[in-house]
TIKE-473314 format. One record per residue (C-alpha): residue in three letters; x, y, z. Coordinates in steps of 0.5 Angstrom, whole numbers. Layout:
{residuo->ALA, px->X, py->Y, pz->Z}
...
END
This chain:
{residuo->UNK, px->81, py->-50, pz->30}
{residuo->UNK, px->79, py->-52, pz->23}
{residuo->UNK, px->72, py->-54, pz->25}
{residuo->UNK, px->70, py->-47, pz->29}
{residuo->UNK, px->72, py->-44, pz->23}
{residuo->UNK, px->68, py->-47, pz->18}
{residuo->UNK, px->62, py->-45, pz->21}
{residuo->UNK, px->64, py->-38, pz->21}
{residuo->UNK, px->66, py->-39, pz->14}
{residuo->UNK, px->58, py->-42, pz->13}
{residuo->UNK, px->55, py->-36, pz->16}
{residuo->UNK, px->59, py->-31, pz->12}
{residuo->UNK, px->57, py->-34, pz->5}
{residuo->UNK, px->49, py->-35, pz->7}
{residuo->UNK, px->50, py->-27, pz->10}
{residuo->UNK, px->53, py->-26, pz->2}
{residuo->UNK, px->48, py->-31, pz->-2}
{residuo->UNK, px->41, py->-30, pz->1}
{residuo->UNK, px->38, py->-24, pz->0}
{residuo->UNK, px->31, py->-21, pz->1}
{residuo->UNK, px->27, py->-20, pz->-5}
{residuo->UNK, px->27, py->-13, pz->-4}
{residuo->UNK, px->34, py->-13, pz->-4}
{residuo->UNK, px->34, py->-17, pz->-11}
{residuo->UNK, px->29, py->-14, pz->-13}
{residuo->UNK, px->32, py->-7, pz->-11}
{residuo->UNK, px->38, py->-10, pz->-15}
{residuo->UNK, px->35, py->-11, pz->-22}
{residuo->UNK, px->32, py->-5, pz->-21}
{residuo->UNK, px->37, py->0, pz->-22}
{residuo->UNK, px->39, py->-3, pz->-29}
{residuo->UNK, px->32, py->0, pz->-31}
{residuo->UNK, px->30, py->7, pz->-33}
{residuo->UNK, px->27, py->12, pz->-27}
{residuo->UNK, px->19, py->10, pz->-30}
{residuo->UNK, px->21, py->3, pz->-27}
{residuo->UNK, px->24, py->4, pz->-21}
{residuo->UNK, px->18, py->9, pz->-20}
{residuo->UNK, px->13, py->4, pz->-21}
{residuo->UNK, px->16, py->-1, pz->-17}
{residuo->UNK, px->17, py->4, pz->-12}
{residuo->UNK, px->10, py->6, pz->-12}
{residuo->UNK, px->8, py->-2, pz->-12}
{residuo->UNK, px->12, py->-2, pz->-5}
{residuo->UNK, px->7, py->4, pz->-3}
{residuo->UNK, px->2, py->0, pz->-5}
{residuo->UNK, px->4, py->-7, pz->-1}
{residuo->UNK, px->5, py->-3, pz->5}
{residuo->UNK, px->-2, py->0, pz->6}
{residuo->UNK, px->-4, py->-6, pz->5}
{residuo->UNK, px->-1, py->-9, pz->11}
{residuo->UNK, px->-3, py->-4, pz->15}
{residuo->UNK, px->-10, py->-4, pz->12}
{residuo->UNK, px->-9, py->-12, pz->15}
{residuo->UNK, px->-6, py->-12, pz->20}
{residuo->UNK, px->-12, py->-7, pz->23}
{residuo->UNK, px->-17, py->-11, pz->20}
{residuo->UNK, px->-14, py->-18, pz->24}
{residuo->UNK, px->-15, py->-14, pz->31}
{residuo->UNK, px->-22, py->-11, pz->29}
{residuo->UNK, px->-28, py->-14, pz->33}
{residuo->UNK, px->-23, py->-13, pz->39}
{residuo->UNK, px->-23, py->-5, pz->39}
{residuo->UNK, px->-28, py->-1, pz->41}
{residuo->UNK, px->-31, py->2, pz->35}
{residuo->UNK, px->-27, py->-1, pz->29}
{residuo->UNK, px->-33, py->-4, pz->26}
{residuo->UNK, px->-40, py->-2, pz->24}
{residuo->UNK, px->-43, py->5, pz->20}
{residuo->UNK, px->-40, py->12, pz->20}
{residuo->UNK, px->-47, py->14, pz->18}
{residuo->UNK, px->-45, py->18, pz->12}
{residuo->UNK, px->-48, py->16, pz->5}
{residuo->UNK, px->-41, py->15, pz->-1}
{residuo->UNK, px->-41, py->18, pz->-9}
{residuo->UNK, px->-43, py->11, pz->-11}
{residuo->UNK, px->-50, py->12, pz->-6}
{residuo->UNK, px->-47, py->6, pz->0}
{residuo->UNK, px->-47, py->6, pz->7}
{residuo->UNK, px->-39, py->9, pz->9}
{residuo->UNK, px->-35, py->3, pz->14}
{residuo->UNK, px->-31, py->5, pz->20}
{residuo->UNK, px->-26, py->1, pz->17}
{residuo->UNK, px->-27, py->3, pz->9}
{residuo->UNK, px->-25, py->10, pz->13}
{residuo->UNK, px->-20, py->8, pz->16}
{residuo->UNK, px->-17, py->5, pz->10}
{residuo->UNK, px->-19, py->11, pz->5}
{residuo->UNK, px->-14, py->16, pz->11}
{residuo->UNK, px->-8, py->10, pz->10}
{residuo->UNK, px->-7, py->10, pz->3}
{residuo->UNK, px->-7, py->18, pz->3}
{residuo->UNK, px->-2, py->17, pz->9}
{residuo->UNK, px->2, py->12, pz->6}
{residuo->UNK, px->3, py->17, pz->-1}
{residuo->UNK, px->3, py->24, pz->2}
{residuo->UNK, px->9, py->24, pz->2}
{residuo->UNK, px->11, py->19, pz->-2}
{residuo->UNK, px->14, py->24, pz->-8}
{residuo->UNK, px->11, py->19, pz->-13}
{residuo->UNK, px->4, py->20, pz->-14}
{residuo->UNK, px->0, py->27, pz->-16}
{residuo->UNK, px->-6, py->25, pz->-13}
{residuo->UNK, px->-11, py->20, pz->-10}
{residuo->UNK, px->-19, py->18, pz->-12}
{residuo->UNK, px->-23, py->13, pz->-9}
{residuo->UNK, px->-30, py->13, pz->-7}
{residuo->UNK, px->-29, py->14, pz->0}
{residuo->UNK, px->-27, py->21, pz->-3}
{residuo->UNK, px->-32, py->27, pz->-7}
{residuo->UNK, px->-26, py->30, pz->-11}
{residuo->UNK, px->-19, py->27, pz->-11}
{residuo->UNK, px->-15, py->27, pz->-6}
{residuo->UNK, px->-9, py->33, pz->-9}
{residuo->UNK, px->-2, py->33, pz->-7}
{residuo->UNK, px->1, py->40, pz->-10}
{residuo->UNK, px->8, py->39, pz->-8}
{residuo->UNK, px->9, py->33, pz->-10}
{residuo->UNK, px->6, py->35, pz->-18}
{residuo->UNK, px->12, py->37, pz->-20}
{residuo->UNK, px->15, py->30, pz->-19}
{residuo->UNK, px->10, py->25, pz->-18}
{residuo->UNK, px->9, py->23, pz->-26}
{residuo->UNK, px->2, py->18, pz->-23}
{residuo->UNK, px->-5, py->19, pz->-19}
{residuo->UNK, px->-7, py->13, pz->-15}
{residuo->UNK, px->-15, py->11, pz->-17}
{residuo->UNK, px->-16, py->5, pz->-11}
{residuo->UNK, px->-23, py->2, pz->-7}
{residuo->UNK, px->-18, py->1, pz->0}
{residuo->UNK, px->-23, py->-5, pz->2}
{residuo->UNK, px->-27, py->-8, pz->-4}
{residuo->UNK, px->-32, py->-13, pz->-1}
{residuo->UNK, px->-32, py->-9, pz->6}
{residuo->UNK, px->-40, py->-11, pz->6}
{residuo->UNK, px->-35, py->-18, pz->8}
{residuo->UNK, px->-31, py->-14, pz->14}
{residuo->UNK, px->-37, py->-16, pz->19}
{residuo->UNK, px->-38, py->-22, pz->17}
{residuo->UNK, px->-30, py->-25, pz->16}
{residuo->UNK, px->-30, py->-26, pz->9}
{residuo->UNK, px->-25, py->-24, pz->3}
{residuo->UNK, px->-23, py->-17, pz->2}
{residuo->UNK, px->-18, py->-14, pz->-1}
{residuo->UNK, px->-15, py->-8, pz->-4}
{residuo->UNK, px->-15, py->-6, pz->-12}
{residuo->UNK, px->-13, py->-1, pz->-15}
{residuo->UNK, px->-11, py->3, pz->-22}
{residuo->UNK, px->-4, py->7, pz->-23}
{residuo->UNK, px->-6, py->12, pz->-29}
{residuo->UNK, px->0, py->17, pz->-31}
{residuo->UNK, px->0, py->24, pz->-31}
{residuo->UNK, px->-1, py->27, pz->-38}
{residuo->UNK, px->3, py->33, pz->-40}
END
């Protein structure tokens, strides 16, 4: 009986010992004033489109549609992507309803992108390019995401 046990007794501290760096980072977090768990918060926010962004970028020359021009000029004077649109409509959507920022600006868009109900508690606005690089996408080279997190003032 003492061998089935230890097994058992093994699990039970790798379930106990082991964590996510979510979870530790969740952890440590809670020491820490409202501004930085916001800010992680909003980072969380940031890493999530990111991944959605990749994931359909990984999949992109096998849909119908994905790739190529919208037609459209953007404020800096460049042809608009499909993908660079579509990345524009997941960041938006990823913060919506966040809570966490009061408005979004990219040069996808003319104006930021406002979010009233969130003003009274979203203390940040999101400057981002959704995919820099995006002249890349059709040839598979490096893209990425940056972005500036700026607080509200007053």
């Amino acid at each position: 009986m003492a061998e089935g046990a230890e097994p058992r007794t093994q699990e039970r501290a790798l379930d106990r010992d082991c964590k996510t760096l979510s979870r530790h980072v969740f952890e440590q977090l809670q020491s820490f004033s409202m501004e930085a768990q916001d800010l992680s918060a909003l980072m969380n926010r940031i890493a999530l489109a990111a991944k959605l962004i990749a994931q359909r970028m990984s999949r992109a020359g096998l849909m119908e549609g994905v790739l190529g021009f919208t037609g459209e000029v953007n404020v800096q004077g460049e042809s608009v992507k499909r993908m660079d649109l579509y990345a524009n409509d997941v960041f938006i959507s990823v913060f919506k309803q966040s809570g966490l920022v009061c408005r979004l600006a990219s040069e996808e868009m003319e104006k930021p992108y406002y979010i009233p109900e969130n003003c009274p508690i979203g203390r940040y606005t999101l400057l981002y390019d959704p995919i820099d690089g995006s002249s890349n996408i059709d040839t598979n080279l490096n893209v990425g995401s940056i972005f500036s997190i700026r607080k509200q003032e007053g």
